[in-house]
Steps between C-alpha positions, in 0.01 A plus 500: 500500500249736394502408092216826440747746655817374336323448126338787533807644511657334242230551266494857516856543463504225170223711372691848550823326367287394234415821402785655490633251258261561285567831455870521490813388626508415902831725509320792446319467851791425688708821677744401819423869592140482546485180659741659779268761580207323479584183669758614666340826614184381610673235712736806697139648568389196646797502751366900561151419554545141704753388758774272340359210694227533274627540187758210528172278557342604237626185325313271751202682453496404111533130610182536713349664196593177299609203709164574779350191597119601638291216606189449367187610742385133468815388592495699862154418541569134487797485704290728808211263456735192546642701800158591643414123490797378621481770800127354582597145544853558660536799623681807426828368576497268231544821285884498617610255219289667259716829606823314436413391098391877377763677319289852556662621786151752565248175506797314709498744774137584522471107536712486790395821599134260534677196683653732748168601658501840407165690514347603192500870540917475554542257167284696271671870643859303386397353231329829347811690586701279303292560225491839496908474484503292211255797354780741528741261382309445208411857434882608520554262231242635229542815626899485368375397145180735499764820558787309269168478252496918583866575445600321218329691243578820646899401458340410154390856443819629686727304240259614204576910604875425525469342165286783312735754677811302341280518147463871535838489501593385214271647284723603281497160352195395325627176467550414862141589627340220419720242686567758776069542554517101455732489778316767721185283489609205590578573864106535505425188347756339779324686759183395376584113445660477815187669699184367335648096397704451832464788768131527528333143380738349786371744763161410408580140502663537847134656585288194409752239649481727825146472478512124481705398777307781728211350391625106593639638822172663639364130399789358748432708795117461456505140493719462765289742751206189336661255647585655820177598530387111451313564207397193259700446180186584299450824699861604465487432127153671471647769657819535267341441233261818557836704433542368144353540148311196435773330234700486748322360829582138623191302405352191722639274205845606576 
């Protein structure tokens, strides 16, 4: 589990809550109404602006935001430098049972993608077409938060009008403007909470951890054309290692 996505979400709403305690009861910044068309609202847009597909996975693409499991660049390094050596002394056929214990179904088929003799040209064209698929996977995914990020305030400000229009109303009573504007303005604060704690830090998040597993899987397909290619361990993690910020490069040590 990602603990910096998940507390950072639960510190922001404590400190919100925390706030709003402070100041007053929490029943004055709770309205059924506005929460159905901000919540409730945006959502219907979603299924307007994205197939249903997409929507009805948005739930899976929270868990990648907070359950992903990226390898550390050391980690990959080490296990194509024990591959590259291994490949030296036995062959690339020994690779096989290597392919068998990875659970990443990418690195397993690029491995036997290797065994099978195919030339380099062919594996790198698959293997760069599969990444460019999980690109557009990945974008969908932050995309549906960035534009849920967009449309949630708006139904905010939508709620807000319906709720000054309602005040207008009723102007007749002093007495009742106060909680009516209360009212009005807190289908913005909705909108706003909902966009700027949830929406749009998860669509960033979804961002970086795209960026990370790209980032591992160029690694893969580069050390695997290394080995192909009979390079030495040392070259192949000279080479790697070229493609990462110097904290995080696999040392001679390691």
């Amino acid at each position: 589990m990602d603990l910096a996505t998940l507390g950072g979400l639960v510190v922001t709403n404590v400190l919100i809550l925390a706030a709003i305690l402070v100041g007053g009861p929490l029943g004055a910044f709770i309205d059924v109404a506005s929460v159905l068309i901000v919540v409730m609202g945006s959502i219907s847009i979603m299924f307007v602006c994205f197939p249903g597909s997409h929507v009805k996975n948005a739930l899976s693409v929270v868990r990648k935001a907070l359950f992903v499991d990226v390898r550390n660049p050391e980690q990959v390094l080490q296990l194509m430098r024990e591959m590259s050596a291994r490949a030296r002394r036995e062959g690339v056929l020994v690779l096989e049972d290597m392919a068998s214990d990875q659970e990443d179904e990418f690195l397993k088929k690029g491995i036997q993608m290797v065994v099978d003799g195919h030339e380099p040209s062919a594996i790198e064209e698959v293997l760069y077409n599969e990444i460019d698929k999980i690109t557009e996977r990945h974008k969908e995914g932050a995309d549906f938060f960035e534009q849920w990020g967009t449309y949630a305030p708006a139904m905010g400000m939508i709620g807000t009008l319906i709720g000054l229009v309602q005040m207008l109303q009723a102007l007749d009573d002093p007495a009742a403007i106060g909680p009516a504007m209360a009212v009005a303005l807190l289908t913005t604060l909705y909108g706003s909470v909902l966009a700027n704690v949830v929406a749009l830090p998860i669509a960033h998040k979804l961002q970086v951890r795209s960026g990370e597993e790209l980032a591992e899987k160029n690694l893969i397909v580069q050390g695997l054309l290394s080995i192909l290619a009979g390079e030495s361990p040392r070259f192949l993690v000279d080479r790697l290692n070229a493609q990462l910020p110097p904290s995080e490069r696999l040392s001679e040590a390691s």
